[in-house]
N, C-alpha and C positions, 0 to 999 in steps of 0.2 A: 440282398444279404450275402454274406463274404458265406460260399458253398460247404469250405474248410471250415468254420464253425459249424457249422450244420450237423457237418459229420461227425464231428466230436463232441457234441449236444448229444446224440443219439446214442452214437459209441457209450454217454457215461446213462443216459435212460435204460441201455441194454445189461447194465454189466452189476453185479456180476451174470454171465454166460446163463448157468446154469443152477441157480438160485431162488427159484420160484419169483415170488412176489417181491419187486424190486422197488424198495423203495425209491423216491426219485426229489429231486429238489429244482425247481424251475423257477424260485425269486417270487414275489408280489403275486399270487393264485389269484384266480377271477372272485374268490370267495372273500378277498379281501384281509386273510392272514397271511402266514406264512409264505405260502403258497407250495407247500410239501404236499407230494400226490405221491399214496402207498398205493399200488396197486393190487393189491389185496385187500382196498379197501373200496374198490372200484366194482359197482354192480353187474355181474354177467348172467345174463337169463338166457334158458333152454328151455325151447319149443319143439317137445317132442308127444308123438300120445300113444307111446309107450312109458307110462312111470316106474317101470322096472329102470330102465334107463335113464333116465334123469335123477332118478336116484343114487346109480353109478355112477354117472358123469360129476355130479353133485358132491360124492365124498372124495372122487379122484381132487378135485380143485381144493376142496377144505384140505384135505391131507396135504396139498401143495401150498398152503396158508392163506385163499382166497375165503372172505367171510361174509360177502354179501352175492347169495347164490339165489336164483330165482327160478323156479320151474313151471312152466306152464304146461299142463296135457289135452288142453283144450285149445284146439288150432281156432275155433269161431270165435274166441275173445282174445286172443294173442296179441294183435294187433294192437287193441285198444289198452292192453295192458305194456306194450310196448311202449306208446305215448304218454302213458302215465307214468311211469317208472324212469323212460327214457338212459337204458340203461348202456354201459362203455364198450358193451359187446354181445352181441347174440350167439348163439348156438341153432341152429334152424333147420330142422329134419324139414325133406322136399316131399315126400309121402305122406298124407294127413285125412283123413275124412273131416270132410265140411268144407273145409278152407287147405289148400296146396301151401308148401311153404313155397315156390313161386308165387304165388299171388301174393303172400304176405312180403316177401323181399321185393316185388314191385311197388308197391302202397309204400313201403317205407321210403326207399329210391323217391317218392313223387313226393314226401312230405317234407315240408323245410326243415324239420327239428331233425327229421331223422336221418336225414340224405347221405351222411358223414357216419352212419354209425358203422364200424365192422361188423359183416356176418359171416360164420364160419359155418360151412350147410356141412352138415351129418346126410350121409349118403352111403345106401349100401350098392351104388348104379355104379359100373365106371367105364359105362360108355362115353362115349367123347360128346353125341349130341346132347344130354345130360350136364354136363359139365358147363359146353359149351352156349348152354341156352341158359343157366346162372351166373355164367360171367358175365354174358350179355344183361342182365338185368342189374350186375352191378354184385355179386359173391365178393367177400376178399379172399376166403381160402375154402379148401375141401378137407375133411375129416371123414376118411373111409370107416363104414360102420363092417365088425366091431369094433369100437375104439380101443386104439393103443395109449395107455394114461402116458406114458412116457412121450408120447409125440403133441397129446393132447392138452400135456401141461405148457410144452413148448412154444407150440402155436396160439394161444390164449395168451402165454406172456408176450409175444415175441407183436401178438396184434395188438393189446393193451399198449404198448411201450409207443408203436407207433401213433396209436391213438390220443397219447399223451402230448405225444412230442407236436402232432400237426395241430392239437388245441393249445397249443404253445405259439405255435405260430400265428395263429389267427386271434387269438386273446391277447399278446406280450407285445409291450414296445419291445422292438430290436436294440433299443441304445441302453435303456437303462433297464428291461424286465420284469418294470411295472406293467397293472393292464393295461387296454389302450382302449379307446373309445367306446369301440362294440363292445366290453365288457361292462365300463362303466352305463350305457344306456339300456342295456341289459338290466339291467338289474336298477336304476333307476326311474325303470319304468313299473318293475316291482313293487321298491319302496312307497312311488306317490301311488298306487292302488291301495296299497293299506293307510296311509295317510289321509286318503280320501277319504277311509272306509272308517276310523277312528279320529281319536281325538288327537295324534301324536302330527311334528311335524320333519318334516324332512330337509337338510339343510347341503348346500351345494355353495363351496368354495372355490375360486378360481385364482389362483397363485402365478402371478408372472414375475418375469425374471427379467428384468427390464435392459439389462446390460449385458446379455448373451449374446446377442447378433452381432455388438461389437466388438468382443473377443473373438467369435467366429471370423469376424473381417482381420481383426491383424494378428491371431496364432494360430486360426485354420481350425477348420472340423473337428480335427481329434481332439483339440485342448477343448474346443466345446463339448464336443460329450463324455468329454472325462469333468469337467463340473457339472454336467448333467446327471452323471452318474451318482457325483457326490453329493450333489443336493439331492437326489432320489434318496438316498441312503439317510440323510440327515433328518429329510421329512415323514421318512419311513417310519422311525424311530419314535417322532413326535407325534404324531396322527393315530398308531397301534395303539398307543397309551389309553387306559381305560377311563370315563368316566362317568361320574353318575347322571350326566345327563347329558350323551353320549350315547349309549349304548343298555340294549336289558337283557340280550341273549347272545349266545356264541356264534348265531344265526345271523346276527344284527350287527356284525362289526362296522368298523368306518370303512373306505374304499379310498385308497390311495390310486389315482393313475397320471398316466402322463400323454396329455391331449394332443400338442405336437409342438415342434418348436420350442418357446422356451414358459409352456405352458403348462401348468400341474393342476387337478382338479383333486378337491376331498368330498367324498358323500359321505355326508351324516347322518344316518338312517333314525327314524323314531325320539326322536327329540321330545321330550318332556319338557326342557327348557329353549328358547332359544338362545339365551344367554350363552349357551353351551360352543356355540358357534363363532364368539368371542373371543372363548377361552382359547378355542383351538386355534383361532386366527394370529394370536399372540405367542402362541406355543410353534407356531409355522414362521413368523418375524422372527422369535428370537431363533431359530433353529438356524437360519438364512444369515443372522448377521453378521460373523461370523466368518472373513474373506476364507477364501478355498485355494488350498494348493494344489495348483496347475503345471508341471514341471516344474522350473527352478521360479515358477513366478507366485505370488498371491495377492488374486485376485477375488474383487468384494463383488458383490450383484446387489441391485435395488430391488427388493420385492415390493411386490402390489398384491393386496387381494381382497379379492371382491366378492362377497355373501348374497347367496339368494335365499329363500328359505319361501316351501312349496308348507299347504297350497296359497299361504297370503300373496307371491310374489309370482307364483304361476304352477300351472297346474299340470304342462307337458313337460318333457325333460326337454324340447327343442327353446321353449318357452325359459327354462329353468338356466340353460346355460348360455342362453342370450343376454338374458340378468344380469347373472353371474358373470360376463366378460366387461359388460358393460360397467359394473361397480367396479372390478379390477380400472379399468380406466381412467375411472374417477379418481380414486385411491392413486394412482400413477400422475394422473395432474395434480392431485393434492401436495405432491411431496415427496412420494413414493416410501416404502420404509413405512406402512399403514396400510388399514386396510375400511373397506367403506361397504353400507349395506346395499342390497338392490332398490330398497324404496325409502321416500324420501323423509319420513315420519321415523324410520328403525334409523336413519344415518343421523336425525338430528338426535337423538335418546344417546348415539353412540359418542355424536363428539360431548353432547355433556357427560357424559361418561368422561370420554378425555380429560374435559377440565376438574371434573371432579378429581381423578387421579392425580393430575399434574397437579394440583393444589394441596392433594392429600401429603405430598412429598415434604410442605414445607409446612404442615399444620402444627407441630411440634415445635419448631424452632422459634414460628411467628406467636405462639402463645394462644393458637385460635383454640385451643382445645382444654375443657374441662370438665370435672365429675361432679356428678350430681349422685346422691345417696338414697335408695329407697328404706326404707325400715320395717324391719323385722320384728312380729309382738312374739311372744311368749303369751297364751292366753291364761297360763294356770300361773305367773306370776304378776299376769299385768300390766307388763312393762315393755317397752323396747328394748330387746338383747341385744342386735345386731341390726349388720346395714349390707346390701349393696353398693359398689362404687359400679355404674354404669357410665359411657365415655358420650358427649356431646359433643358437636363440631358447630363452631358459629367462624364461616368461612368471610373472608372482609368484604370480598365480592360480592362470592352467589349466596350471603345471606347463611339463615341456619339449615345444615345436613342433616337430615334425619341417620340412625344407624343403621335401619337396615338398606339403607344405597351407599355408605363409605366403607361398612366393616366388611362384605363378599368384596370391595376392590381391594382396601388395607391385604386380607386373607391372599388372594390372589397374587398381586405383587411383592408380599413379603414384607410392607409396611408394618404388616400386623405385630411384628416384634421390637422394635424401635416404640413403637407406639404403647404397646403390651409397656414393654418396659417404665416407661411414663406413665399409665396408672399405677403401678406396683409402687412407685417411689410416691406420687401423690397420695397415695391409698394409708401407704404408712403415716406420712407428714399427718394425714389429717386425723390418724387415728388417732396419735398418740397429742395431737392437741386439745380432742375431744376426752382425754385419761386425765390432763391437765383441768382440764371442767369439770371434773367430777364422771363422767361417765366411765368407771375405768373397769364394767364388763360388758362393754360394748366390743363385738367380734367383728371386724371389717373383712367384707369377702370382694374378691377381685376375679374375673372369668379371665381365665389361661386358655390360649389358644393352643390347639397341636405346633404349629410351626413353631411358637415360643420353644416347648421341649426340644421339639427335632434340633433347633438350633444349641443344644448342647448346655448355652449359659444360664440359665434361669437359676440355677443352685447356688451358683456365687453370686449372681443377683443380689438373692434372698438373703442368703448368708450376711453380704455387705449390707443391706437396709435394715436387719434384724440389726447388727451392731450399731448403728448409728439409733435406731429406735428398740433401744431396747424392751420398752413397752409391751409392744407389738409380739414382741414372741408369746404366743399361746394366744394371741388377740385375730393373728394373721392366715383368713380362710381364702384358699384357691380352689377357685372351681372350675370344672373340668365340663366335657362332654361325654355322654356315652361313648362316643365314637370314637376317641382321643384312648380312652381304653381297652375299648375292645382291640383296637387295632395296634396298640402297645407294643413297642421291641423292649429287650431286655435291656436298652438302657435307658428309656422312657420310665420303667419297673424301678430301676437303680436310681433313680431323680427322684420317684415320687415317695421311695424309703429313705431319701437324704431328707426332704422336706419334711417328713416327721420326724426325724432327729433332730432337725432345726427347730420345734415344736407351731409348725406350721399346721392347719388341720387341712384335710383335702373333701370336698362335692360334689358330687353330680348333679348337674344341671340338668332341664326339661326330660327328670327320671319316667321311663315310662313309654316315652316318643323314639317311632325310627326302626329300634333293632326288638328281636324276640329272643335273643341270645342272653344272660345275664349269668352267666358263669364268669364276669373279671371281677362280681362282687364278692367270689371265692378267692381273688385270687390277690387282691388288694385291700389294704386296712385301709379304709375309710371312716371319716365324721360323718357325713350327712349327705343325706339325700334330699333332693328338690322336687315333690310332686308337679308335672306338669301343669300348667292352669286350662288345659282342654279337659283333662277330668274334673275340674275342679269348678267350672263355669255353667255350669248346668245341676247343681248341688245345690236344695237336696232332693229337689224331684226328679233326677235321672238314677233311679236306684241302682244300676249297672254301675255306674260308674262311682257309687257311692260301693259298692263290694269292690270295688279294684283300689280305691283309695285305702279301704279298710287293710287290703290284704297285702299290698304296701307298705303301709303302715307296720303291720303284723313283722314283713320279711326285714324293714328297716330296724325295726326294737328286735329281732331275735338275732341281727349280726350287730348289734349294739351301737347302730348308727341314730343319730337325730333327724328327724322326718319334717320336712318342710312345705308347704302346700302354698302355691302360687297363683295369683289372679284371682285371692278375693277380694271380693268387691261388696258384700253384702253380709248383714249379721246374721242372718239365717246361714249362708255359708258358713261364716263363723263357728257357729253354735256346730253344727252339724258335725265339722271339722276337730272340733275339740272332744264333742263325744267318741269320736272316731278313735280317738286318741293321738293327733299329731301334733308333735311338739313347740312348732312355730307358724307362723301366716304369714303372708306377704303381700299387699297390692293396696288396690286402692280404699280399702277402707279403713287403711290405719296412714295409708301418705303416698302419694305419688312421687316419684325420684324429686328429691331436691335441696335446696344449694344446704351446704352443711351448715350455717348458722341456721338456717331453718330449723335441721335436723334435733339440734342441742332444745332449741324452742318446742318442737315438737314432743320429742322423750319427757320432759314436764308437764306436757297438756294432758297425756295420756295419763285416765284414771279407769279405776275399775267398776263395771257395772253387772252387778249379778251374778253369772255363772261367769264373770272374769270377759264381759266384751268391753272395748275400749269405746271412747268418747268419738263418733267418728270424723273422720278427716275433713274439714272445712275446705 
């Protein structure tokens, strides 16, 4: 490494001079964020067994803004508590009953974790064979007792900063500042012990760059690790990004590093889904596709990358990034511009996944796709008020798609609004064809994805299909998710007030599931809410869950919403649900999703029986 940087690395860890606790910035940290190291935020323990003085020494550093301060006055467990804390700098009086701080600064010197730690011996000797028998063991500095705070604060930053810089060096790739290996098997040696140890799993990307070594051969080094640089940054970017099945703790982030050559690894720690390992793999392609300016030239790279995922695919990290280079390989003879699992059952699940997608692109145009209607009773009037429009895929191919394997890929890719947009417009056609039938307080609801919003158009949408069906206004219910709400920008808020000018009504879907939060029911006019069918499936002998319906029920009638209960299936639910008080049912005991002339057939078969149950669904 060029020695001129070195010194100017240090220079900017030092500075300012005389500033206490400096903060420092050093790219990609072993911790897998930012990689900003305050040094006041950095652990320093004193071992003294005088607690008069460790006291003092103690406020001198707080006063200097150091916040994690640690005192020991007990030399016989120092030691041990040294290993466990493994803290960025000691303070270590040589005079001690029990235990010498000699003996303690040799133990350290002999242990691997600690061999590298500074220690700064407090000493009130200053004879030279003193001195000279703690050098020899390995001292970095002396601190003449009584301490001077003023000298005391300098030498603790002045050790911190180096202690910084040489965990820079041995942690950082040189080229681009990410970690580098020993960081990464560090710490995935971590991950798979918990992995082992729970139900979670741990996921290891391996990212190559397949067209680097031939830029290296005709613009030389420097143009290589200047898109080395740039694709660090690019992937940096993509990989930090949070998600929910990703990451649970601030503890748990991802790890970006860079293995060597024109190789990048991501560890995904704690994995609740593996699926998660997809997302990122595609969030790492499109990040790469993208040619990179190189001087006056722009130049593209083929990425490959290859998924291992612990402990199905292996159990060591030696094991894990064997895998993992190995799938990279595959993925590079595949095509490159992809990416492939480590085992051979997750690569077949993946490319049908592929064709799923790739077919999902043209489900609209080719007419594969159509709504089916679930139905809505009303039990105190007997009738069918409303309906679901739910979306089906019968693919020419692969036969019929179930929704929950096309709608997380539509979500993901952004089909989801193209697609969205086509039941909205089927949704209305068939309402107001069913108003020409005579059914004309029949309310047709359609689920709105977040993306639809984010995507800005949904209002003129709306607007344009109201005007051609004019029917439909006041007939036309969108439903939403909790999630879609809670997480609402203020011009999500400004859509969903145009839509009730448009006299569109707005829902919530699977009300109940997910979040403990329900402050956006203050903060949004809403129609109706949608009882989940997991409270509602175990009714009415789950009396728990018959008080949370009830109180549901209670909080949807006292903000003047309509209350909706999902996945009954049975007349005792029924019945139960209606003393409850909720205003609609939904599932199979009044119809399962289907094709709308059914639907029309259906609303006629339905009669009343008793305390208002219908006839049920054949």
């Amino acid at each position: 490494m060029d020695m001129s940087a070195d010194a100017a690395a240090l220079d900017a860890l030092a500075t300012p001079a005389l500033a206490g606790p400096t903060p420092t910035n050093t790219g990609d940290g072993p911790d897998g964020a930012d990689g900003a190291v305050a040094l006041g935020d950095l652990t320093v323990m004193m071992i003294d067994d005088e607690p008069m003085l460790t006291e003092v020494i103690g406020t001198y550093l707080e006063d200097a803004g150091y916040s994690r301060i640690v005192g020991i006055n007990d030399a016989t467990v120092a030691l041990e508590q040294v290993r466990a804390l493994n803290p960025a700098l000691v303070l270590l009086d040589l005079v001690m009953p029990g235990v010498s701080g000699f003996e303690i600064l040799q133990a350290m010197r002999q242990d691997e974790q600690l061999r590298y730690t500074p220690v700064i011996v407090l000493t009130a000797a200053s004879d030279p064979d003193t001195k000279l028998k703690a050098l020899s063991i390995g001292a970095t500095e002396f601190l003449a007792k009584p301490v001077d705070p003023s000298e005391l604060v300098l030498r603790v930053r002045n050790s911190l900063v180096l202690k910084v810089y040489q965990d820079r060096l041995a942690n950082s790739d040189p080229v681009t500042g990410l970690p580098n290996r020993r960081v990464l098997m560090e710490r995935l040696r971590g991950n798979l012990a918990q992995a082992l140890a729970g139900d979670r799993k741990v996921g290891l990307l391996h990212v190559r760059l397949d067209r680097l070594q031939q830029l290296q051969a005709t613009l030389g080094q420097t143009a290589g690790d200047e898109l080395l640089r740039s694709a660090a940054q690019r992937l940096r970017s993509r990989t930090r990004r949070d998600d929910d099945g990703v990451r649970a703790t601030r503890a748990e982030t991802s790890l970006l590093c860079r293995l060597d050559g024109d190789e990048f690894l991501v560890l995904l720690p704690n994995l609740a889904d593996p699926e998660a390992c997809v997302r990122v793999a595609r969030r790492v392609l499109h990040a790469l596709a993208e040619p990179f300016q190189v001087g006056n030239d722009r130049i593209g790279v083929s990425p490959s990358v290859g998924i291992a995922l612990a402990p199905d695919d292996g159990q060591t990290p030696e094991d894990l990034l064997a895998i993992a280079a190995a799938a990279a390989a595959l993925a590079c003879s595949s095509g490159r511009n992809t990416y492939r699992f480590g085992s051979r059952q997750r690569n077949q699940a993946a490319m049908e996944r592929l064709k799923i997608e790739a077919a999902l692109h043209h489900a609209v145009e080719r007419r594969e796709l159509r709504l089916v209607y679930q139905p809505k009773f009303d039990p105190l009037q007997g009738r069918i008020v409303g309906v679901e429009a739910l979306m089906r895929w019968q693919q020419t191919e692969l036969g019929p798609i179930f929704p929950d394997r096309f709608i997380p890929i539509a979500e993901e890719t952004g089909l989801i609004v193209p697609m969205g947009e086509w039941a909205l417009q089927e949704a209305c056609e068939q309402g107001e064809r069913w108003m020409r039938q005579g059914l004309e307080s029949l309310k047709v609801a359609v689920n709105v994805s977040g993306q639809q919003l984010a995507s800005g158009a949904l209002p003129a949408l709306v607007a344009g299909l109201l005007e051609r069906h004019p029917r439909m206004r006041g007939a036309l219910v969108l439903e939403l998710t909790e999630g879609v709400l809670i997480d609402a920008s203020p011009e999500v808020n400004a859509q969903l007030q145009q839509f009730r000018a448009q006299g569109v009504q707005l829902s919530i879907d699977d009300f109940g599931t997910g979040y403990s939060s329900m402050n956006y029911l203050r903060h949004f006019r809403l129609d109706e809410i949608k009882i989940d069918r997991s409270f509602v499936k175990d009714l009415p002998a789950q009396r728990s869950d018959l008080s949370i319906v009830r109180a549901m029920t209670m909080l949807g009638h006292s903000l003047g919403m309509r209350v909706v209960a999902e996945g009954v299936e049975t007349a005792e639910q029924l019945a139960c649900l209606a003393e409850v008080g909720v205003d609609q049912i939904q599932g199979y005991l009044i119809g399962k999703p289907m094709h709308p002339d059914d639907l029309a057939g259906r609303a006629a078969e339905i009669a009343v029986r008793g305390a208002g149950q219908p006839v049920p669904a054949g």
